[in-house]
C-alpha positions as CSV (number, residue, x, y, z in Angstrom):
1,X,-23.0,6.5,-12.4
2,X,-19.9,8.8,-10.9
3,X,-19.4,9.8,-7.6
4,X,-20.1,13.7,-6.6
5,X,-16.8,15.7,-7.5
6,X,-15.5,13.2,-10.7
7,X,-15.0,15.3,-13.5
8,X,-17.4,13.3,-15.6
9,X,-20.4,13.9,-13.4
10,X,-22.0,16.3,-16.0
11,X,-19.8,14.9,-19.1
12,X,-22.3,14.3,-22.4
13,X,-23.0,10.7,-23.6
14,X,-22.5,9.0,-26.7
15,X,-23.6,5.6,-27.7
16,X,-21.5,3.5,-30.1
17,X,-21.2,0.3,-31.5
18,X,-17.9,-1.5,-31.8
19,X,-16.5,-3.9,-34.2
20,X,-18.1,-7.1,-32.7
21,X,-21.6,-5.0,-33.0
22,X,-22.0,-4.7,-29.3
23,X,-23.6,-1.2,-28.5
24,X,-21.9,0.9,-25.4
25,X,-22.6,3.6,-24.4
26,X,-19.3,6.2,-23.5
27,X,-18.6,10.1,-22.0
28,X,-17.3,12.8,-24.4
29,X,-13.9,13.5,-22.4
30,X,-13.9,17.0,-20.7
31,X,-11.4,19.5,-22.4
32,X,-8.5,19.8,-19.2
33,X,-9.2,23.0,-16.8
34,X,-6.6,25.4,-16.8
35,X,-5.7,26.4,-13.1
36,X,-2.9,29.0,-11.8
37,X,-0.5,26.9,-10.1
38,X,0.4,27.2,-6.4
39,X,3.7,25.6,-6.7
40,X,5.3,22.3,-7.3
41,X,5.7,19.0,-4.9
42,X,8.5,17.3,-5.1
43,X,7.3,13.6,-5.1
44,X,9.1,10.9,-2.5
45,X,8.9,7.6,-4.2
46,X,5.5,5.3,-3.9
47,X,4.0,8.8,-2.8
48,X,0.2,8.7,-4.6
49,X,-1.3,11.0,-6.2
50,X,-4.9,10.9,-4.4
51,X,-2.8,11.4,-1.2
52,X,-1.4,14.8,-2.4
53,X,-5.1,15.7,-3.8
54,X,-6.0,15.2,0.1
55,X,-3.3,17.3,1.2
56,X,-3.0,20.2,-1.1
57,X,-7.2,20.1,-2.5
58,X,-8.8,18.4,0.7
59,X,-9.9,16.0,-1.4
60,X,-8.0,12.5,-2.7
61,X,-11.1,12.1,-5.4
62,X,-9.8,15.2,-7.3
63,X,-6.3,13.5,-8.5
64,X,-7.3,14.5,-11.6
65,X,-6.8,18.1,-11.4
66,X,-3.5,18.0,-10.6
67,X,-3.2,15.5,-14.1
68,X,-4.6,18.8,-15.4
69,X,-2.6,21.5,-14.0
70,X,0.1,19.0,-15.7
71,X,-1.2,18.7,-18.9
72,X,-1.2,15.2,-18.8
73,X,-5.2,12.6,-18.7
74,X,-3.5,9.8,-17.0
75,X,-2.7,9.5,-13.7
76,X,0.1,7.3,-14.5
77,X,1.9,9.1,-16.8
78,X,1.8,11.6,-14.1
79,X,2.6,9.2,-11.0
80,X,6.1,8.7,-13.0
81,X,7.5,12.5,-12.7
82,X,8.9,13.9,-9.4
83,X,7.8,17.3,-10.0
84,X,4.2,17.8,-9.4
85,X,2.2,21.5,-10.1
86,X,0.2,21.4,-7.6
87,X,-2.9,23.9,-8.9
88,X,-4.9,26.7,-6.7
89,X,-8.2,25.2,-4.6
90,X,-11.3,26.0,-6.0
91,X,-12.7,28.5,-3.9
């Protein structure tokens, strides 16, 4: 169901039902991982997030580590700041 490298590859499952009675089934979110930081990136505007991934991680699909070497789970919330902790690659 997720692509290779999404940090809900190996995420548990839970089913529930909501109001309306219609069953779904959901991921348990992963607790954020707690990288040293290589630095910060100063953001220009409309500059995206999966771009720096590429640049810094070699990878655009791993956006969300640098929401988690910012202590922020949205991507959004983090696409509004102009400083950006850019964390170490995984080795």
């Amino acid at each position: 169901m997720f692509f290779d490298g999404s940090r809900y590859l190996k995420c548990a499952t839970v089913i529930c039902t909501l109001a309306d009675g219609r069953v779904v089934t959901a991921i348990k979110t992963p607790k954020p991982t707690i990288r040293p930081l290589l630095g910060y990136h100063r953001r220009d505007d409309g500059q995206r997030l999966d771009h720096l991934a590429y640049h810094y991680l070699k990878d655009a699909t791993t956006f969300w580590r640098l929401c988690d070497a910012n202590g922020t789970p949205s991507p959004d919330a983090l696409a509004a700041r102009r400083l950006v902790g850019i964390p170490l690659k995984d080795q």
